[in-house]
N, C-alpha and C positions, 0 to 999 in steps of 0.2 A: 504494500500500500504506500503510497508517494505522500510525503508529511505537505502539510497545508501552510506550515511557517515556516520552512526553509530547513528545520532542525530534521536530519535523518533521524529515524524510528521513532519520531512524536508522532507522527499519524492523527495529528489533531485533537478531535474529542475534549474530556475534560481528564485527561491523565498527565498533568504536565505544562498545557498549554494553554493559553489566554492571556490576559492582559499581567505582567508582570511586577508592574508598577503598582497594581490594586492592592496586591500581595504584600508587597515592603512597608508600605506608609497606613499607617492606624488612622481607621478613621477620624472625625474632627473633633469627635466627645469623648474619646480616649483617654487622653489628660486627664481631661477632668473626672471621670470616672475613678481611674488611676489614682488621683490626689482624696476623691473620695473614701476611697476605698483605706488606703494607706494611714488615712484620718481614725479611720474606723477603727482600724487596727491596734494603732497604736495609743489608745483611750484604755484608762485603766478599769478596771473587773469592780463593778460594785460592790461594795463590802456586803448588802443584801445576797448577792446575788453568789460571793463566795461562802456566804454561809448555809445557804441553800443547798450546796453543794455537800457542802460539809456533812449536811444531816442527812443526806441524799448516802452520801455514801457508807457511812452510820448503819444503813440499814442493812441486815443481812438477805441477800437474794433470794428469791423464793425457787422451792425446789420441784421442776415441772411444770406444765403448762398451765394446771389446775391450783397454783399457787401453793403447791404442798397438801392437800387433801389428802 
């Protein structure tokens, strides 16, 4: 099969070929998603919310699906 973009064995389709440049560059809300996110991240763990945890783990797992019955 003879490639459509010059490249031997691309053969076109979508295995490899299309626009190149769409690929590299992160769309325009990137960033900011990005900086979001990172925002997010790095906010520290509410003291509720690790003590939650706490008692959360406190607890001993139950054994079976029927909750130990």
């Amino acid at each position: 099969m003879a490639s459509t973009d010059g490249h031997p064995g691309n053969g076109g389709g979508n295995h490899g070929g299309g626009d190149q440049s769409a690929r590299r560059r992160p769309p325009e809300w990137a960033d900011g998603l990005k900086q979001l996110y990172d925002s997010v991240v790095e906010e520290a763990l509410p003291d509720s919310f690790k003590d939650l945890i706490d008692r959360l783990d406190a607890i001993p797992p139950a054994r079976g699906r029927d909750g130990g019955k």
